[in-house]
C-alpha positions in Angstrom: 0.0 0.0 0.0 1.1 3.5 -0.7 2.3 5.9 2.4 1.9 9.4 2.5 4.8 11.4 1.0 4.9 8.6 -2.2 5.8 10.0 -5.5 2.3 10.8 -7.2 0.6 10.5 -4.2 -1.3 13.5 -3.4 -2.3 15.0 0.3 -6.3 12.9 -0.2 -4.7 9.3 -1.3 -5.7 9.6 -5.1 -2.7 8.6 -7.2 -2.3 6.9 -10.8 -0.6 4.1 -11.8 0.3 4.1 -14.8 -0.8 0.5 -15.6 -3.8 -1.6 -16.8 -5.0 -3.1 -12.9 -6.8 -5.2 -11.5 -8.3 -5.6 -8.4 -10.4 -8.7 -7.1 -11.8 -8.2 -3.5 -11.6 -11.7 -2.0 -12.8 -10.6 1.7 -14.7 -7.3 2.6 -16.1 -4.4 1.5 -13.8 -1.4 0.1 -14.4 1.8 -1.1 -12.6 2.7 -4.7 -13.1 7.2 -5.3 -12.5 8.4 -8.6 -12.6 11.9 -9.6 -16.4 11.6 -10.3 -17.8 9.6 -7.2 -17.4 6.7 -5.9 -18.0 3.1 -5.7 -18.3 0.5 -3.0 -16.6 -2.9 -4.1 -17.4 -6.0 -2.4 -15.8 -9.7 -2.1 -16.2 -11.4 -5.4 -16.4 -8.1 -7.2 -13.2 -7.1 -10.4 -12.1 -3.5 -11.1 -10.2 -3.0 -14.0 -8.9 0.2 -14.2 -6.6 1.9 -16.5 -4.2 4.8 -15.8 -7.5 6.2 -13.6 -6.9 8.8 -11.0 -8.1 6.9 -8.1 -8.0 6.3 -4.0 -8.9 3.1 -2.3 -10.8 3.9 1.1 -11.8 1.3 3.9 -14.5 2.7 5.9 -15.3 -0.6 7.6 -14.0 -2.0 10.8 -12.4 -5.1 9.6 -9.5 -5.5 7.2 -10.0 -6.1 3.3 -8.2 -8.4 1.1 -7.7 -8.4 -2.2 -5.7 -9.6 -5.0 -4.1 -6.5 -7.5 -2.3 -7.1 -10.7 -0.7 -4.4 -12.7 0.1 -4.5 -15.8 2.3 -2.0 -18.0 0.7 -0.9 -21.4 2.5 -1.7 -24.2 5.1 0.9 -25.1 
């Protein structure tokens, strides 16, 4: 997971990749913010995101686990 004071992280979490990703919740319920709202993702759900300006929040009390694989565009 990214820490504050990352490159391309800014001061709210949001931060871009620069891959094709994606994301399979196995266990929990997490919250993905984009720059136009947001969406709640829950075990068993896939995000596929590419290059997106994003910020993974967990508003719940128990942790999350997922599985993320990046993959860099072709050149």
């Amino acid at each position: 997971y990214l820490k504050q004071g990352s490159p391309g992280l800014d001061a709210r979490g949001f931060h871009r990749t620069g891959t094709i990703d994606y994301v399979i919740v196995t266990e929990g319920t997490i919250t993905l913010e984009l720059d136009e709202g947001s969406v709640e993702v829950h075990a068993g759900d896939i995000v596929v995101q590419r290059d997106t300006n994003h910020a993974w929040r967990n508003f719940g009390d128990k942790p999350v686990k997922a599985i993320a694989i990046s993959i860099a565009p072709p050149k």
